[in-house]
C-alpha positions in Angstrom: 0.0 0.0 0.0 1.6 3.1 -0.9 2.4 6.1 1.6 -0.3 8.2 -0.4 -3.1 5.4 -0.2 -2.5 5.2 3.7 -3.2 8.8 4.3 -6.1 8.8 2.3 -7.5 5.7 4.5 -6.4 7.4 8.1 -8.1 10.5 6.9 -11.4 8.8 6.2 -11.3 6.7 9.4 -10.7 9.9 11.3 -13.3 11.5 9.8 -16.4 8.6 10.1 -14.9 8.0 13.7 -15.3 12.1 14.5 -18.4 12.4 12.9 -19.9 8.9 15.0 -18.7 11.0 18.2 -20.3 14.5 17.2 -23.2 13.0 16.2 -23.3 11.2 19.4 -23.0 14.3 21.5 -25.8 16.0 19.5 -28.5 13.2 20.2 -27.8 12.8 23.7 -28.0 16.3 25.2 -30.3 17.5 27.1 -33.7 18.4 26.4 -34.4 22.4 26.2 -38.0 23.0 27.8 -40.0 26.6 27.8 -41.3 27.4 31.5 -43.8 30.3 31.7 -43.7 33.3 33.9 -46.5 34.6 32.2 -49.4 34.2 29.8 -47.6 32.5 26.7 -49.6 32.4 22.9 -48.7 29.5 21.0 -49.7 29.7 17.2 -50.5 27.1 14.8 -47.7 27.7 12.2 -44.6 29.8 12.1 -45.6 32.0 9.9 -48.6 33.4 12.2 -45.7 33.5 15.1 -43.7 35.5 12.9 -46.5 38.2 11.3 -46.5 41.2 12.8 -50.1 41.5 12.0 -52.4 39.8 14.7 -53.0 35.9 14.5 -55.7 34.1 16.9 -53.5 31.8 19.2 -54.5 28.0 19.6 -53.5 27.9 22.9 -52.3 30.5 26.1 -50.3 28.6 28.6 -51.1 29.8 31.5 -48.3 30.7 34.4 -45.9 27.7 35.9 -46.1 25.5 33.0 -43.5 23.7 31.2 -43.3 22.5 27.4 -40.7 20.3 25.4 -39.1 22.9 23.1 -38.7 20.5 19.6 -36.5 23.5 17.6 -35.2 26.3 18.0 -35.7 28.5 15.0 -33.3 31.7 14.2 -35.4 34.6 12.4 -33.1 37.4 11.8 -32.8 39.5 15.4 -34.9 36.8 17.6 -35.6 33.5 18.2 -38.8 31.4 17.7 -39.7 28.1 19.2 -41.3 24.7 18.2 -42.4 23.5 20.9 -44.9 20.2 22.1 -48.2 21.2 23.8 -49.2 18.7 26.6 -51.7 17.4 24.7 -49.1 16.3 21.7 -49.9 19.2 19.5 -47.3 21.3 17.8 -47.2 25.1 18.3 -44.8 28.1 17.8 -43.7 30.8 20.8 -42.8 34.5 20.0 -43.8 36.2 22.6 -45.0 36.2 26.7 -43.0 35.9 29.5 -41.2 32.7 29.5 -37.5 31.0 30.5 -35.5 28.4 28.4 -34.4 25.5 31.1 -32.2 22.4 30.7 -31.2 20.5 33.0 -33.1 22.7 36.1 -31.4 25.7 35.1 -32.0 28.6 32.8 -30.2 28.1 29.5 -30.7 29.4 25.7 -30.5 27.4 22.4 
């Protein structure tokens, strides 16, 4: 096996074995959940979370309660969330007084 074939092999193997690991740490962190402060809209679609105009919520949560946050979703200066009702619905959160927590503790996404 030449020097140049052996390289080529270590470089592979290095790179399957570092993305088994990263991928690895990605599925096994901790869950983010949403706790509310506050009355908390959740709207059917992201788009409606998003508008500026005024949307009917499907949902207000209601102070002390805690949701599974499914994603985390970047638009331009703020952050949205997908999140999982109790009931197994899916909403999205833009606004109302709320804290990220993993873990027990606040955190961010």
């Amino acid at each position: 096996m030449t020097r140049s074939r052996m390289l080529l092999t270590l470089s592979v193997i290095l790179s399957i074995v570092s993305f088994i690991f990263l991928m690895s740490l990605y599925l096994n962190r901790p869950t983010i959940y949403l706790m509310t402060n506050g009355v908390v809209p959740v709207y059917a679609s992201l788009e409606q979370a998003s508008s500026s105009l005024s949307h009917e919520s499907i949902i207000n949560l209601k102070a002390d309660q805690t949701v599974e946050i499914i994603q985390c979703i970047d638009v331009k200066h703020y952050q949205l969330y997908k999140i999982r009702l109790p009931n197994g619905q899916v909403g999205f959160v833009n606004e109302g007084r709320y804290v990220l927590m993993r873990n027990g503790k606040p955190s961010s996404c």
